[in-house]
TIMAR-288084 format. One record per residue (C-alpha): residue in three letters; x, y, z. Coordinates in steps of 0.05 Angstrom, whole numbers, padded with zeros to 5 digits, always signed. Example, Ala and Ser with C-alpha at 12.3 -4.5 7.8 and 13.67 -1.06 7.14 Angstrom:
% TIMAR-288084
ala+00246-00090+00156 ser+00273-00021+00143 
This chain:
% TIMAR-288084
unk+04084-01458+03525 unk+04076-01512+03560 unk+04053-01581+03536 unk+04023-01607+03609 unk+03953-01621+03612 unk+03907-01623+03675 unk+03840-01649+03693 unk+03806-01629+03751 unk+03752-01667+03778 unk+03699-01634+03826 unk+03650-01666+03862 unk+03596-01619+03900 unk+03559-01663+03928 unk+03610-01706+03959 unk+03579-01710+04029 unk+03509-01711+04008 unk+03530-01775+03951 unk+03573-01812+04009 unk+03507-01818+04047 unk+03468-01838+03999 unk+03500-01892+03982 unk+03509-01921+04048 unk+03425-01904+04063 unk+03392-01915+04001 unk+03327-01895+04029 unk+03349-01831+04011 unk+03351-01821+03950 unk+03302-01774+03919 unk+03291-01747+03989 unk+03310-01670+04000 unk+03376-01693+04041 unk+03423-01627+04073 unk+03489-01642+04109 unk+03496-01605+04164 unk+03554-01577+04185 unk+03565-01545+04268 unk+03604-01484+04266 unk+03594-01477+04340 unk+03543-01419+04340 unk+03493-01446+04292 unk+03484-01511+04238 unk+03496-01495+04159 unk+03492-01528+04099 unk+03556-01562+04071 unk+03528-01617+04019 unk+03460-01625+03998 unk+03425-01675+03942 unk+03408-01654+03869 unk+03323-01649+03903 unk+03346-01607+03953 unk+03384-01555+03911 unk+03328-01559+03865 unk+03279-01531+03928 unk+03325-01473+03931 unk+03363-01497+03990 unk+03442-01476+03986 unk+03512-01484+04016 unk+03521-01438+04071 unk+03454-01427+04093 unk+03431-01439+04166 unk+03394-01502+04174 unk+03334-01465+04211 unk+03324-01420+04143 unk+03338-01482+04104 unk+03285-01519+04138 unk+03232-01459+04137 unk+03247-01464+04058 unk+03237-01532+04050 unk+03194-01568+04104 unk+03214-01636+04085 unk+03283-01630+04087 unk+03326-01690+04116 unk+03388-01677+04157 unk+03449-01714+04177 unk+03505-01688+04210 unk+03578-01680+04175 unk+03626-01726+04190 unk+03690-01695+04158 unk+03736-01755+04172 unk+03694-01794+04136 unk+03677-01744+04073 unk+03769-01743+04075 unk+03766-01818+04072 unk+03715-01829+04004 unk+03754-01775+03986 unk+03816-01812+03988 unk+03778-01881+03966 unk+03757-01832+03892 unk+03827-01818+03885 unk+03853-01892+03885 unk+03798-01897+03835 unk+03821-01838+03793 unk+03894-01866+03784 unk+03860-01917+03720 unk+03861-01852+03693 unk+03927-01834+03705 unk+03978-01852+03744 unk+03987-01770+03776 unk+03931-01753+03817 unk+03927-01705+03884 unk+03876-01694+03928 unk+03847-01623+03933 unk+03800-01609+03988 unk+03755-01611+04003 unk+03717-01643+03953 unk+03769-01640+03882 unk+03811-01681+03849 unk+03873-01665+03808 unk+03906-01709+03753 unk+03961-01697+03707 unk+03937-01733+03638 unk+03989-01718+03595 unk+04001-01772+03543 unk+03942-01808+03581 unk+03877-01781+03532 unk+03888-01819+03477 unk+03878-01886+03516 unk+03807-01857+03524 unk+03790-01833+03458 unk+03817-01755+03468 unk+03801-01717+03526 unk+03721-01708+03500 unk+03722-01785+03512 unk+03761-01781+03580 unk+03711-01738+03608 unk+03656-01782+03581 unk+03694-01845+03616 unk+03696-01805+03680 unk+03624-01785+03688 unk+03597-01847+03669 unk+03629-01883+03720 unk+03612-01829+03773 unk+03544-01834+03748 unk+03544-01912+03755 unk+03572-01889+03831 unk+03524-01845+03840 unk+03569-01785+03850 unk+03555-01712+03815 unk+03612-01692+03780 unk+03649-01626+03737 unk+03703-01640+03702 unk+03751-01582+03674 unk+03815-01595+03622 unk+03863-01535+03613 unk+03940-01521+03614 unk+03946-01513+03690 unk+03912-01538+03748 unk+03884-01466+03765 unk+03852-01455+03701 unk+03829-01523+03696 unk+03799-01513+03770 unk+03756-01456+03751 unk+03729-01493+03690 unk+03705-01552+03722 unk+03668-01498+03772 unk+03645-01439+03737 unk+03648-01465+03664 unk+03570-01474+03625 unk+03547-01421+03696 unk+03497-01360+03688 unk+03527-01306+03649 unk+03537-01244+03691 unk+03507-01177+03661 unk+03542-01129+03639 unk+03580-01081+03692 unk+03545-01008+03684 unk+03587-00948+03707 unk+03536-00916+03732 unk+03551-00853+03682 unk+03511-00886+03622 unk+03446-00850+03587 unk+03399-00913+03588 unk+03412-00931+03670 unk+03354-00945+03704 unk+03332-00894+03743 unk+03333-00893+03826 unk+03257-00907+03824 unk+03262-00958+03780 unk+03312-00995+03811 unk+03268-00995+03883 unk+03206-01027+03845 unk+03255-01083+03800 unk+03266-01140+03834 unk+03329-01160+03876 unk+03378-01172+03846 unk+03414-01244+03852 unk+03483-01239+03894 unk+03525-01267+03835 unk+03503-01196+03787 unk+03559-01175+03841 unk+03609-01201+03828 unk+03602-01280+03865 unk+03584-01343+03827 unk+03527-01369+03814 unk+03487-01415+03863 unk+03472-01494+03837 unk+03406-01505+03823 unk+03417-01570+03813 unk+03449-01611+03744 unk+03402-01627+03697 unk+03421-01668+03631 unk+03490-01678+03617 unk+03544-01655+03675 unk+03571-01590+03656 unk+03642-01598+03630 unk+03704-01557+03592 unk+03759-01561+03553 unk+03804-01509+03542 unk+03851-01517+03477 unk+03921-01520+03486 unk+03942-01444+03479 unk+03872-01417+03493 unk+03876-01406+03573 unk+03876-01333+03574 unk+03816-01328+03530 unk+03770-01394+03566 unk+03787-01357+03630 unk+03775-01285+03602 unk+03692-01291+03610 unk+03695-01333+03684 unk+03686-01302+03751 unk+03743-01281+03793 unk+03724-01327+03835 unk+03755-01367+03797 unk+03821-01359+03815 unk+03812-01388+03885 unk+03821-01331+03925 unk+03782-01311+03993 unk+03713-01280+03989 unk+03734-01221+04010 unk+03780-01204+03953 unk+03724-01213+03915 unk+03678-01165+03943 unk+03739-01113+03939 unk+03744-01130+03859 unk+03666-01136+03847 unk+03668-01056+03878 unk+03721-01041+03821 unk+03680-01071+03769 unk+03734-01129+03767 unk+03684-01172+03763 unk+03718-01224+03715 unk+03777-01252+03703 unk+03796-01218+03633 unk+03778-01158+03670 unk+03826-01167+03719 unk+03879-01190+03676 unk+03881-01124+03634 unk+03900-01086+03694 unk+03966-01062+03712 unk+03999-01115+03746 unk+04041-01061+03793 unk+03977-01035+03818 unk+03943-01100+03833 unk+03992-01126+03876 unk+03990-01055+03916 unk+03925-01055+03926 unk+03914-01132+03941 unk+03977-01160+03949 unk+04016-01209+03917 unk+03983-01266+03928 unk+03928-01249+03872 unk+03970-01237+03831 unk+04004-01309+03848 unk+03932-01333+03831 unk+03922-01300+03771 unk+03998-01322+03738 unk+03988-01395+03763 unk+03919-01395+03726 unk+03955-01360+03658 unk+04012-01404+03666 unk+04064-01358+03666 unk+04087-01392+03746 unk+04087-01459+03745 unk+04040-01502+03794 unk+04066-01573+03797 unk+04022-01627+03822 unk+04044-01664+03878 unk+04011-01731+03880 unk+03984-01763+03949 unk+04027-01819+03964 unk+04000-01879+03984 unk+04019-01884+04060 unk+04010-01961+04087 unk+03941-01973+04123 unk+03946-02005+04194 unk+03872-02025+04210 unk+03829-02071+04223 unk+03756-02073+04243 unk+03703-02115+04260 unk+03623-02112+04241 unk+03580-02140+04287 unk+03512-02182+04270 unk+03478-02139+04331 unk+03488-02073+04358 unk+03521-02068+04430 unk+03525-02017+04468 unk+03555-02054+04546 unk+03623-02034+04555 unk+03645-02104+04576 unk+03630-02128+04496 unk+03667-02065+04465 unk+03715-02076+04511 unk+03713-02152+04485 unk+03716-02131+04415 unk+03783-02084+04415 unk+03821-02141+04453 unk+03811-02180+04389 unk+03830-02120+04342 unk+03885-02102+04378 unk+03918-02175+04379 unk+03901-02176+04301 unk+03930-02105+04297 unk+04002-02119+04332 unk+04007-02179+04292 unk+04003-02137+04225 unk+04050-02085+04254 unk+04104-02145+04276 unk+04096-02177+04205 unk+04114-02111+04173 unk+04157-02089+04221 unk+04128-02036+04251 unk+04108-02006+04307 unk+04049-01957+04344 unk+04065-01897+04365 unk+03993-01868+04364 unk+03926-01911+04358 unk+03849-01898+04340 unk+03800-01940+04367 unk+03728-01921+04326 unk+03664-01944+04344 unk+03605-01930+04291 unk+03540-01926+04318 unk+03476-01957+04277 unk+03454-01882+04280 unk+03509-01873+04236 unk+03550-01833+04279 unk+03626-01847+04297 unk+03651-01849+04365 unk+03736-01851+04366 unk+03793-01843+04420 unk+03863-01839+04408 unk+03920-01854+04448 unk+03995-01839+04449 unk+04052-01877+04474 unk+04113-01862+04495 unk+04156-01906+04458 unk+04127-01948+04395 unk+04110-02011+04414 unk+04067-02072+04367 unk+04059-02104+04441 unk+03991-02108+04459 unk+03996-02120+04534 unk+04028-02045+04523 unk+03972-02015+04490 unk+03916-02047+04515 unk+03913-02013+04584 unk+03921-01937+04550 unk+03855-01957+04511 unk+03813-01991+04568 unk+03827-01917+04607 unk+03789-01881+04549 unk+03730-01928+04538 unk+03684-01894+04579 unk+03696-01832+04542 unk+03656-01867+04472 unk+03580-01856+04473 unk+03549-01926+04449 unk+03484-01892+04437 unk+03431-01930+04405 unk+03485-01997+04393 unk+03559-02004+04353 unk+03555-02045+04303 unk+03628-02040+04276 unk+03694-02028+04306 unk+03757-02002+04271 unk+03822-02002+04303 unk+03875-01966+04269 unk+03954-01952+04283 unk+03953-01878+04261 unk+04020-01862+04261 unk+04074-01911+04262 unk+04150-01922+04266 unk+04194-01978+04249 unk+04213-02023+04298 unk+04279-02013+04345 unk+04323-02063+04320 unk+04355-02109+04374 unk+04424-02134+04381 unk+04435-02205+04379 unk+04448-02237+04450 unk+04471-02297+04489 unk+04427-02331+04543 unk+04482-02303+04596 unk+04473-02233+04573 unk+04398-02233+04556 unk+04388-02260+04638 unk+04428-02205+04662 unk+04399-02150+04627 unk+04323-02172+04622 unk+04307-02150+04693 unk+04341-02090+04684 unk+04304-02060+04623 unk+04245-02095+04643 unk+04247-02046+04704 unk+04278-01988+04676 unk+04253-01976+04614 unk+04196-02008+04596 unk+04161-01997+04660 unk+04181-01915+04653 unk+04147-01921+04589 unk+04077-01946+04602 unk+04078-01903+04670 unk+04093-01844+04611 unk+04038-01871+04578 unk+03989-01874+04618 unk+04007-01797+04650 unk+04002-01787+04577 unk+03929-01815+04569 unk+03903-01772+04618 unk+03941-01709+04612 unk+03973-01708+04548 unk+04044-01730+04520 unk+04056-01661+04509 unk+04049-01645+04580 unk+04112-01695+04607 unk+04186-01676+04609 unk+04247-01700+04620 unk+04313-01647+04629 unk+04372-01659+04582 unk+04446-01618+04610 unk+04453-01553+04557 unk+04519-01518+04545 unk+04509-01450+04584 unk+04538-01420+04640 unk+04476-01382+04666 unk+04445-01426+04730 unk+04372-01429+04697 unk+04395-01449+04637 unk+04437-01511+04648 unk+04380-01558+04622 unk+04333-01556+04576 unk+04268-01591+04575 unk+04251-01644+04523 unk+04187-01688+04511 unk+04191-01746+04555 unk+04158-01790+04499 unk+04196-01775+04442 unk+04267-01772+04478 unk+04301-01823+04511 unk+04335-01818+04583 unk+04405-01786+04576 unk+04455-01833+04576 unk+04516-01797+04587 unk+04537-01784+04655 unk+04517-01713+04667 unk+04557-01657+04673 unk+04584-01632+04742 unk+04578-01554+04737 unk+04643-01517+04778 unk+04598-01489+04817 unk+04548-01522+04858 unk+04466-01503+04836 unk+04404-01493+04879 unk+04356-01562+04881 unk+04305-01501+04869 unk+04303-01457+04822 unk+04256-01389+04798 unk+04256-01329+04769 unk+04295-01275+04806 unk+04250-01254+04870 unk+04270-01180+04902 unk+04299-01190+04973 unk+04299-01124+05027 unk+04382-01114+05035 unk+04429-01049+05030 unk+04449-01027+04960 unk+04519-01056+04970 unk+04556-01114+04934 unk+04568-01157+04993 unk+04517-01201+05031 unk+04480-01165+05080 unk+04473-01194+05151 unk+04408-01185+05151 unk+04353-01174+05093 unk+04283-01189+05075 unk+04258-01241+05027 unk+04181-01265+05029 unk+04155-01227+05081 unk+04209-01262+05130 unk+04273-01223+05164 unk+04330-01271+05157 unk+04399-01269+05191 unk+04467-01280+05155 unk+04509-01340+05180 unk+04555-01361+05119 unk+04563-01329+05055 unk+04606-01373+05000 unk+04625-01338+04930 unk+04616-01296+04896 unk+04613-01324+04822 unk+04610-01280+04777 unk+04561-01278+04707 unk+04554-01237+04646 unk+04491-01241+04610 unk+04493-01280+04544 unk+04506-01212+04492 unk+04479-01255+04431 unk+04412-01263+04468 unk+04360-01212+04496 unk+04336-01240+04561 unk+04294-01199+04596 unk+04315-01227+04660 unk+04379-01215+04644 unk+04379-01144+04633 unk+04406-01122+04696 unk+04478-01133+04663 unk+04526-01166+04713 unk+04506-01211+04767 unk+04553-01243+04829 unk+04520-01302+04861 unk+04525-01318+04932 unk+04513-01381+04964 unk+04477-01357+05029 unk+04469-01394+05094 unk+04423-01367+05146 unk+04422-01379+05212 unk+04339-01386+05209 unk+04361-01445+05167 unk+04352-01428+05101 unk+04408-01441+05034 unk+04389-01387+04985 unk+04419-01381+04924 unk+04422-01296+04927 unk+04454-01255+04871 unk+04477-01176+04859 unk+04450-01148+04794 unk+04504-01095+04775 unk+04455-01055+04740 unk+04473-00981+04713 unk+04402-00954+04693 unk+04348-01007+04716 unk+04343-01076+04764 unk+04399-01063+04813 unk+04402-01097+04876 unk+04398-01163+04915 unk+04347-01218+04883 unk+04335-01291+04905 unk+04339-01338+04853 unk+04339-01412+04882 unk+04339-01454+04940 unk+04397-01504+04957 unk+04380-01564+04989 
């Protein structure tokens, strides 16, 4: 048995608390977050008055709003919700010094050898929700064994007993008539969990004894076990409708019938396969912002206000010795919505004569809306710095002009390709080690690889300027050029033929161009004018014949 001991921390109102706190106008107010799934607006966080009106997560905002008329809505800003997530977990580690972020709303710590500090883990809870309650956060709280078990406690722990399951083949079942005139039935006597109404009191909370997982687990929903909805509806049809009832079952058959990965679940919440927990690590913050005393909403003054970030920023990077590789410019608007672009260079740079031009090409793209009142520039993703090589005056002259032009200059013009269609979209061709004519380069991200420095290989054989997949040309089924022969619609006469050179597929690969078997390449001249790269496919049972593959120049 193991001695580790988890807390898991879950916090269902996350969204609705985070706003809240930054409009205090609204507390006591029915207040649903409002999340767009593209189709239609749900529910993802509502406030303790809300729930209370019957409002839930999930439903659509129109049935949410024909439920309770006075409802007030904001609109989910996940990025935010990650970030107070993030901010809670900083806050967590005075608990203990192993804590992981579960989303979207969870935390996980490891408090083994940490409880006593607290009074035992009764008084660690207590320390927890009272300063969530001095935060103004909602809050469950769940101590087992293992991070599953201790997962389902803080969710389904102090819920709604479920009725018993009925077979359907007992004496005192209601009968069909019966059941039409009782009233519906809630959704969790099948098998779900209950909804929360809302916390009233003390926040619900449980602690399961060392040793005693199997049995504070035995009387919880399968839900429980963090698996999808609809492996729940398939178990609630079984009668599986908890998790002792589910863990008396053959293991063999499970795992037929739903696969291994609930049975994963299930042994991960028991304990018998180990779930470590992988603490977040603290990745070094690259931001600055800047609040405004008055909205704005001209692009001239946001413009204004991310030349001063951005000299504030590079400074920072150059201090620690870093460098921008990709950069987020946010703009919050006093509506409380967040405008953001990001940009993407093609070499890091803490220069901000480099980055300043990729931003001012996205500015129009941010919607100032009723005034910004804050700016946030932040150096998402960073690099360290290319070190440089000591110098002399006589050697820095020489070469300054030269990688002035060359490579810095290639870089921003990368950049700014990169602003408007994507890095992803630029290339740059590196030599590869093969002797078939389409496959003697290979392309490579022009942003994340440097130019090719070694001189590049000479093949034996001259290639086409042009290349394409193999075209069929109009000739006679013979081996050797044809004098004359169709290609594009256009009858073209034979004046020099050079070759041939003959290829064998690659056997380790299947290329379906390449399944022709054996190909000799001509280099054709014609006497319209045209250098063709033409080759024979010796092929037994399919593709045989003259193609065009290329154009020389």
């Amino acid at each position: 048995m193991s001695n580790r001991r988890t807390l898991s921390l879950w916090f269902p109102r996350l969204g609705a608390d985070r706003l809240i706190r930054i409009e205090p106008d609204l507390w006591g107010q029915s207040l649903a977050v409002l999340r767009d799934t593209g189709q239609m607006q749900v529910v993802s966080s509502l406030s303790e008055v809300a729930a209370r009106e019957g409002v839930h997560v999930g439903q659509p905002h129109r049935d949410a709003q024909a439920l309770c008329p006075g409802l007030v809505t904001r609109l989910q800003n996940p990025q935010a919700e990650a970030a107070f997530l993030s901010t809670l977990r900083r806050w967590a580690v005075r608990f203990s010094p192993w804590v992981s972020e579960e989303a979207p709303a969870s935390l996980m710590l490891d408090i083994t050898g940490c409880a006593h500090l607290f009074g035992g883990e009764r008084g660690l809870i207590d320390t927890v929700q009272d300063g969530c309650l001095r935060m103004g956060l909602s809050v469950r709280a769940g101590i087992a064994d293992t991070p599953g078990a201790a997962w389902a406690l803080a969710r389904f722990a102090g819920e709604t007993k479920m009725p018993a399951h009925r077979s359907g083949d007992a004496i005192d079942q209601e009968a069909p008539a019966t059941r039409v005139r009782a009233a519906r039935r809630r959704h969790w006597t099948k098998g779900g969990p209950a909804p929360h109404i809302g916390l009233k009191g003390p926040v619900p909370s449980a602690i399961a004894g060392r040793g005693q997982t199997r049995t504070a687990l035995a009387d919880l929903p399968v839900a429980g076990l963090r698996i999808d909805q609809e492996t729940q509806a398939h178990l609630a049809r079984l009668g599986l409708r908890k998790i002792g009832d589910l863990a008396g079952q053959p293991r063999a058959t499970v795992a037929r019938r739903f696969g291994k990965g609930l049975i994963l679940r299930l042994d991960q919440a028991l304990g018998v396969t180990p779930e470590p927990i992988t603490p977040a690590r603290e990745a070094p913050n690259f931001a600055v912002r800047l609040t405004l005393p008055e909205p704005i909403g001209l692009r001239a003054d946001i413009e204004a206000g991310m030349h001063r970030l951005l000299e504030r920023l590079c400074n920072l990077l150059q201090e620690r010795g870093k460098a921008a590789r990709k950069v987020r410019l946010q703009a919050f608007r006093a509506d409380q919505g967040v405008e953001w672009i990001e940009v993407g260079l093609a070499r890091p740079s803490a220069v901000s004569d480099r980055i300043r031009p990729l931003l001012e090409m996205k500015l129009d793209e941010i919607d100032a809306g009723f005034g910004v009142d804050m700016l946030r520039l932040e150096a998402v993703q960073v690099e360290a710095a290319q070190k440089r090589r000591m110098a002399g005056h006589f050697e820095a002259r020489n070469t300054a002009a030269k990688r002035l032009g060359d490579d810095e200059a290639l870089d921003d013009l990368i950049g700014r390709l990169g602003a408007r269609v994507g890095l992803d979209r630029i290339i740059r061709f590196y030599p590869a080690d093969s002797h078939l004519p389409e496959k003697t380069s290979k392309p490579m991200a022009a942003a994340w690889a440097g130019p090719y420095e070694d001189p590049w290989p000479v093949p034996t054989t001259p290639r086409p300027l042009q290349q394409w997949r193999p075209e069929p040309v109009m000739a006679p089924d013979s081996p050797y050029p044809p004098g004359q022969f169709r290609w594009r619609g256009q009858d073209l006469h034979l004046a020099v033929a050079m070759g041939p050179e003959r290829i064998t597929p690659e056997w380790w690969l299947d290329d379906p161009d390449w399944r022709s078997g054996v190909r000799d390449y001509w280099r054709v001249t014609c006497i319209e004018g045209a250098c063709l790269h033409l080759f024979y496919a010796h092929g037994d049972t399919m593709s045989a014949g003259w193609f065009c593959q290329g154009r020389f120049a």
